[in-house]
C-alpha positions as CSV (number, residue, x, y, z in Angstrom):
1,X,0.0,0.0,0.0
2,X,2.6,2.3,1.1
3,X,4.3,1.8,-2.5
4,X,1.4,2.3,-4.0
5,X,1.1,5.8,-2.6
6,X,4.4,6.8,-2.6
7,X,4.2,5.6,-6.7
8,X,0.7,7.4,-7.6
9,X,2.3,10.9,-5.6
10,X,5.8,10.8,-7.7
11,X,3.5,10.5,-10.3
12,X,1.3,13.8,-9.4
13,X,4.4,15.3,-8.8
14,X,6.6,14.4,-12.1
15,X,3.0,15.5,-13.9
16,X,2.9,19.1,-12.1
17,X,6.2,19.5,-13.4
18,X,5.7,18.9,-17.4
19,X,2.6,20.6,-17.1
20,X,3.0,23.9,-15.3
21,X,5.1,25.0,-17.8
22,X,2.9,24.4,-20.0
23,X,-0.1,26.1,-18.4
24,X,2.1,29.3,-17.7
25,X,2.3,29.4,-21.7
26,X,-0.8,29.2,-22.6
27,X,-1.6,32.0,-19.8
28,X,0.8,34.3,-22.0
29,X,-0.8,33.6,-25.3
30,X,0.8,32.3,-28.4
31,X,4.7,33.4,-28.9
32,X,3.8,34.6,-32.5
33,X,0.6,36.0,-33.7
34,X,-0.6,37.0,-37.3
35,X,-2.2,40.2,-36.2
36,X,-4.9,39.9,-39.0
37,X,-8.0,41.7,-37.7
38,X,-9.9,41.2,-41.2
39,X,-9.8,37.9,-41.3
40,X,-10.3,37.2,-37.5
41,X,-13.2,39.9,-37.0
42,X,-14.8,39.4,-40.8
43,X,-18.1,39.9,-39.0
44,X,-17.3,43.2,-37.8
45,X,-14.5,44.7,-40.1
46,X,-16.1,44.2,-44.3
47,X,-12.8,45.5,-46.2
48,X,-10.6,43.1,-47.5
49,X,-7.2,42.2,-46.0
50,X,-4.6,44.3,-47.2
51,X,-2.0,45.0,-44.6
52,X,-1.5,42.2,-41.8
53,X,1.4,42.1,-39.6
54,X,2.3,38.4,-40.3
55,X,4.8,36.9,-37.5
56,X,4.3,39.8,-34.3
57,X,6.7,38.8,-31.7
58,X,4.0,38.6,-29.0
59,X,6.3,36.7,-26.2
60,X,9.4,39.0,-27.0
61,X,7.4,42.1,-26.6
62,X,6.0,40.6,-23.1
63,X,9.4,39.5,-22.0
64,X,11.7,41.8,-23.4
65,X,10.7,44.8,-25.7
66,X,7.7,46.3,-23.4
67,X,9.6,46.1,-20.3
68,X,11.3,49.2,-18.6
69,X,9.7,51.3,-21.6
70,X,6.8,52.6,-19.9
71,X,7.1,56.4,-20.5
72,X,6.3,55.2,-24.3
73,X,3.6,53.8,-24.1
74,X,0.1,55.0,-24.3
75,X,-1.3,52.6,-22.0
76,X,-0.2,52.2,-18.0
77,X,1.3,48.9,-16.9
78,X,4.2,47.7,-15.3
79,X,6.9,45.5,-16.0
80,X,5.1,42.7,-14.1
81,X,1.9,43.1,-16.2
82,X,3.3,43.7,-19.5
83,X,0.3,42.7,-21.2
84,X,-1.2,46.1,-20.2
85,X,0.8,47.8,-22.6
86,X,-1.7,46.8,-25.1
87,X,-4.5,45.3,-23.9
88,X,-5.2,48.3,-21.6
89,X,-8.7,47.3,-19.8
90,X,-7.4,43.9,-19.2
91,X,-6.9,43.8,-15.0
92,X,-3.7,41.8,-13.8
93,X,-4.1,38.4,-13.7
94,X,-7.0,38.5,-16.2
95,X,-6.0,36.6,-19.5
96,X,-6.7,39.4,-22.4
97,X,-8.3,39.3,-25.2
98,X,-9.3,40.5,-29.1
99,X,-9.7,44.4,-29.1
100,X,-12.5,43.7,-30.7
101,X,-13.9,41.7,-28.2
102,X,-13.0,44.1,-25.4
103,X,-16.3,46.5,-23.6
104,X,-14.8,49.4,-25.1
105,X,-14.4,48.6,-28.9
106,X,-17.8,50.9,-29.8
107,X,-15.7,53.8,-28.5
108,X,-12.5,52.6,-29.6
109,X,-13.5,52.0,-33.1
110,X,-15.5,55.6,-32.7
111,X,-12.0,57.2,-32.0
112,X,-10.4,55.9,-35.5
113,X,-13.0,56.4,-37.9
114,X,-15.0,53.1,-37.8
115,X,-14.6,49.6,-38.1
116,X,-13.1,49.6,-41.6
117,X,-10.0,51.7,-40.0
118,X,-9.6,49.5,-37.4
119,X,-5.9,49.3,-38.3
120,X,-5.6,52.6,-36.8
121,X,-5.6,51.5,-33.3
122,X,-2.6,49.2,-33.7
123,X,-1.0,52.2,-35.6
124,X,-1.7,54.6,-33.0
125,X,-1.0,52.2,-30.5
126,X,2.1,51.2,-31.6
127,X,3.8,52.9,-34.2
128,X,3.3,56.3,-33.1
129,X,2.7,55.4,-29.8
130,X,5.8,53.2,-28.4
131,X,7.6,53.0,-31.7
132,X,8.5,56.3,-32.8
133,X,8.5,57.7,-29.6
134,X,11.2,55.1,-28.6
135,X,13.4,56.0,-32.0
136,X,12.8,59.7,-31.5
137,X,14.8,59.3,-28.3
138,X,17.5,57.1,-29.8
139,X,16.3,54.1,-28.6
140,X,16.3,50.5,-29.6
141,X,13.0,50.2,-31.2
142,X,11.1,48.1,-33.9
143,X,9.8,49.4,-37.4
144,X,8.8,52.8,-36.8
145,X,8.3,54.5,-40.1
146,X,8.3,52.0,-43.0
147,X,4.9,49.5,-43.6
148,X,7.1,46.5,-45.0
149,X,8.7,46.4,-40.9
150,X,5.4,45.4,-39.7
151,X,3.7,44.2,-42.4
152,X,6.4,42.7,-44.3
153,X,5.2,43.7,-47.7
């Protein structure tokens, strides 16, 4: 009996230790998204697809580019909650989601001209929010100027 327990908790244990890892990535979202409102939001946004961003580093800007860069970003967050940087109504410890799915997209989408210039979110968001301002102040930045950096076109 008392190998049987000692077995079945090595077990738990050895388990917990494959899978937490695995649980903590799923908690930070995929390490590479294809930013592609069109195509994910087709019910919302009508115009075609032109202008993805096809491979966005989502894990290095958690981990590495977001942090310590707060003054450049439009959003609040800290380097703990990094995922506040852009997905600015998500609370710590919530997982975040789609802007378009978030309780302010009516405003949101309001503030850019409408769904079909959704794309000007990310570009205000981004670009002119922590990208330029970043390069303005000679600092190591992403594409801050040029489409084909995001968009790779």
């Amino acid at each position: 009996m008392r190998k049987l327990i000692v077995s079945t908790l090595a077990t738990a244990l050895a388990g917990l230790v494959f899978a937490l890892p695995a649980v903590y990535a799923l908690e930070k979202g995929p390490a590479v998204i294809d930013l592609n409102a069109q195509k994910n939001h087709a019910d919302v946004i009508k115009k075609p697809d032109k202008k993805h961003v096809p491979s966005f580093p989502h894990h290095d800007h958690q981990d590495k580019f977001v942090k310590g860069n707060q003054k450049y970003a439009k959003f609040q967050y800290t380097d703990d909650w990094t995922c506040g940087a852009c997905h600015h109504t998500t609370a710590k410890g919530e997982q975040p989601e789609s802007c378009l799915k978030c309780k302010d997209v009516n405003k949101m989408l309001e503030k850019v001209g409408g769904a079909d210039k959704f794309e000007n979110i990310y570009h205000q968001n981004c670009r002119d929010g922590c990208h330029k301002a970043m390069d303005k102040d000679k600092q190591k930045t992403g594409p801050s100027g040029k489409c084909k950096g995001c968009h790779g076109e």
